[in-house]
C-alpha positions in Angstrom: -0.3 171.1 105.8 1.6 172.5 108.9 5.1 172.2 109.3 6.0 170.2 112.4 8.9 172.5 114.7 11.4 169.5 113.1 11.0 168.1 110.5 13.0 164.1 110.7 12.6 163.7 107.1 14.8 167.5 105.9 16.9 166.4 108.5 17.6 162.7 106.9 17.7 164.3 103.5 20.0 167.1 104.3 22.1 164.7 106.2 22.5 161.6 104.0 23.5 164.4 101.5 26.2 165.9 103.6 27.7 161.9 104.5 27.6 160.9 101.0 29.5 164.1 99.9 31.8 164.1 102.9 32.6 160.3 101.9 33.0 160.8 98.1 35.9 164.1 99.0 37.6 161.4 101.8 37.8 158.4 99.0 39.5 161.1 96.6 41.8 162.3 99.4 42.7 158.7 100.6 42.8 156.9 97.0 43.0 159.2 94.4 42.1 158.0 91.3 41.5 154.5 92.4 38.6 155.8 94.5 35.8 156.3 91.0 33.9 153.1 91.3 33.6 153.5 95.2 32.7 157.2 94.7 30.0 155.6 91.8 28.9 153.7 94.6 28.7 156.1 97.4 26.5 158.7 94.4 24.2 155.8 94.1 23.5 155.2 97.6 22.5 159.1 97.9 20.8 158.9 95.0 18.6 155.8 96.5 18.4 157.5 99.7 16.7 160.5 98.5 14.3 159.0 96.3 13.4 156.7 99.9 13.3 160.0 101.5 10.9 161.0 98.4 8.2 158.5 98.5 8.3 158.4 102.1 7.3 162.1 102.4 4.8 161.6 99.5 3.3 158.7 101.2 3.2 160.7 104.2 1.1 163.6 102.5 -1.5 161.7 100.6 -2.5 160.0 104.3 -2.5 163.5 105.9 -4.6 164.5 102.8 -6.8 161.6 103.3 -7.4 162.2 106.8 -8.2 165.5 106.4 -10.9 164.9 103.6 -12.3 162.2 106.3 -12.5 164.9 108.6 -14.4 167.2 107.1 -16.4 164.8 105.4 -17.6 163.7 109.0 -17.7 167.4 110.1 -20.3 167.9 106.9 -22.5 165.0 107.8 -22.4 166.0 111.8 -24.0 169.5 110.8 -26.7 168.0 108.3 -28.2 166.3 111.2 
């Protein structure tokens, strides 16, 4: 499959990452030890981002696979006629 020049879906990834990890060091800094259950809260969200970010590229994959098997199963029948 080729790789687009940018890739929106890394770029979600990478940055949903850095956010959630940026927020969970700000929460310590700010509250201290009062900040666990929003820092839970903030690992979860990450967590459930990436797995989005997962199935989205996955479901993005099988159609380009799809298409491309269309393709060529068109290209096969053009030739045998």
């Amino acid at each position: 499959m080729p790789q687009p020049a940018f890739d929106m879906l890394r770029a979600l990834a990478i940055g949903s990452q850095a956010l959630g990890l940026i927020l969970i060091i700000t929460l310590e800094t700010v509250m201290g030890d009062a900040a666990r259950p929003w820092q839970g809260a903030v690992l979860a969200a990450m967590v459930a981002s990436a797995l989005v970010i997962a199935l989205v590229r996955l479901y993005r994959n099988k159609r380009y696979q799809k298409q491309l098997a269309e393709r060529q199963r068109n290209a096969a029948e053009e030739s045998e006629r």
